[in-house]
C-alpha positions, 0 to 999 in steps of 0.5 A: 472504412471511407474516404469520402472525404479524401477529393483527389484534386484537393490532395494532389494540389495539397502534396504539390505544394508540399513538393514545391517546398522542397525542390532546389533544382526544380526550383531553378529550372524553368517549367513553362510547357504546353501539352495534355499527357495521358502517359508515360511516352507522351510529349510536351512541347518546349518553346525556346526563344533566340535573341534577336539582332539589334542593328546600329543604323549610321546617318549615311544608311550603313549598319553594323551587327555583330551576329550578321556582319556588315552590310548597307540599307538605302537612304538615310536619316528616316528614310532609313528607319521607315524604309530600309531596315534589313530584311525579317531575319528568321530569329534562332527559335524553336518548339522542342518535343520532349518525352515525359519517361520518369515517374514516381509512384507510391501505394501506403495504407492509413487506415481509416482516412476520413478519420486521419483527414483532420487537420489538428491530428490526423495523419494524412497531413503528416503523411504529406509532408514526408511524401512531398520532402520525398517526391522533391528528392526524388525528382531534384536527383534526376534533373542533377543526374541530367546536368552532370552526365551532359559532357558539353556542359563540363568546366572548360578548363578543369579536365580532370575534377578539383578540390576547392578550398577556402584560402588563396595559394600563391603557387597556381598555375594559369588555371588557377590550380595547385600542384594537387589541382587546388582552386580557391572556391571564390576564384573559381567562383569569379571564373565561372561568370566569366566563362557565362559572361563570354557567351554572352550572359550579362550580369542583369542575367539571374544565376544560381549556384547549386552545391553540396553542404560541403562545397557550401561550407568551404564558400562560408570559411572564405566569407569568413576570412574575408568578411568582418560584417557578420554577412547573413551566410555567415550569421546563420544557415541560410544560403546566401550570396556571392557577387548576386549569385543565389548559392544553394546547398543540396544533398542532391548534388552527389550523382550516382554515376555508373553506381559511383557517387560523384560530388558535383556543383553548378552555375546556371540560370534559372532559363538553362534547364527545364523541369516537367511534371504534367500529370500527378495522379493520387487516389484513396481506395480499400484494401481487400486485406485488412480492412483499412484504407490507402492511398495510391498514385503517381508522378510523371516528370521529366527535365532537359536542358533547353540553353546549353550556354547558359551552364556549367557543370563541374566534378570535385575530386572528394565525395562526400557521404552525405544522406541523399534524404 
């Protein structure tokens, strides 16, 4: 058997690219780190930037800033600008050290791969294909799982799950809810940016919503009813947009928690959640047995949250029983 022609560095960027293809919360999540892993347990480190105070200076040298409070420089006019500005304020930064801990691992023969190498027949391409919708799954359920077990994140005002639905009710309470904790999907929808948009994230801020197929077609029934343009959500199965929110349907949003499946949907922005996979090993080598050739390797990856303001997680009270895969 050969592999001569199977070049490691080729095949991993080649499954990586199939991988990236299928990533939904991988994609949404920020993945700017630095440092060399060798292995399970090392670290990377995670730069995480504050927002800096912007002061109002006033002709008289006074100035105003909502995240300081009040206070006074000397001079006025230029003087101020070139001569009292406030003090260097120690901007709320940080470098963060996060462990990789996951990995994803595969080992499969394919007989002769020089021979399966080739574009137009081959199975290796084929196999990699499969292998990188696979890998995206596996590792898009992890970061679901890394959202929806962090408590603070949780809707603040929707204790116990809800159910969304397509049509407006008129018997709510001041939550929005019906008597069987009912939500209009597009009310809660709206409500979800208000809660972001008190904390400070402004509308030129880009956000995602990430929800299952079935929380997806109850967005598309309420376009529906209130939609006569034919808009591209409706027209088709692509994903669209709410008010400039990037919907994003995936099987991946039911999370096992505790061996149950929970159906969970979230509204973040792309710099809320960080996604790692700092080193990727794959390798072609001879079985002893059987006297074919085979591929093994792995992934380590890991995800955390770097801007908890930036997120908001909420449960539905139906799971739905959709393949993972």
């Amino acid at each position: 058997m050969a592999y001569e022609t199977f070049i490691p560095r080729v095949e991993i960027a080649k499954l990586l690219e199939e991988r990236d293809k299928n990533l939904v919360f991988g994609a949404n999540c920020t993945r700017e780190y630095e440092g060399a892993i060798k292995k399970k347990g090392d670290s990377i480190t995670l730069k995480v930037a504050g927002t800096p105070t912007i002061y109002r200076l006033e002709k008289d040298g006074t100035y105003s800033a909502n995240q300081v409070g009040t206070g006074n420089v000397a001079g006025t006019g230029k003087q101020v600008i070139h001569n009292g500005i406030p003090d260097a304020e120690e901007v709320e930064g940080s470098e963060i050290l996060m462990q990789v801990n996951q990995i994803a691992v595969w080992n499969y023969g394919i007989g002769n791969i020089d021979e399966e190498q080739s574009e137009d027949k081959g199975l290796m391409g084929k196999f990699r294909v499969k292998q990188g919708k696979a890998l995206a799954n596996e590792q898009d359920r992890y970061i679901a799982k890394v959202m929806a077990g962090f408590e603070p994140l949780r809707h603040p005002d929707y204790s116990s799950a809800i159910k969304l639905v397509p049509t407006e009710t008129l018997s709510t309470n001041a939550s929005g809810k019906t008597s069987n904790n009912e939500v209009y999907v597009l009310d809660f929808l709206d409500d979800m940016v208000v809660k972001l948009n008190e904390r400070d994230i402004g509308d030129n801020v880009k956000l995602v919503f990430e929800c299952t197929p079935k929380v997806w077609s109850v967005i598309k029934k309420a376009y529906r009813d209130l939609d006569t343009d034919n808009s591209a959500m409706i027209a088709g199965r692509r994903c669209g947009r709410y008010n400039d929110i990037l919907i994003v349907k995936t099987n991946n949003a039911i999370v096992d928690v505790n061996g149950t499946p929970k159906e969970f949907c979230f509204l973040r922005t792309t710099e809320s959640v960080a996604f790692f996979d700092p080193l990727t090993v794959h390798k072609a080598y001879e079985i002893e047995k059987g006297f074919k050739d085979a591929v093994k390797g792995f992934s380590l990856f890991d995800a955390g949250i770097v801007y908890p303001k930036e997120i908001i997680v909420t449960e539905l009270t139906w799971t739905s029983t959709y393949p993972s895969a």
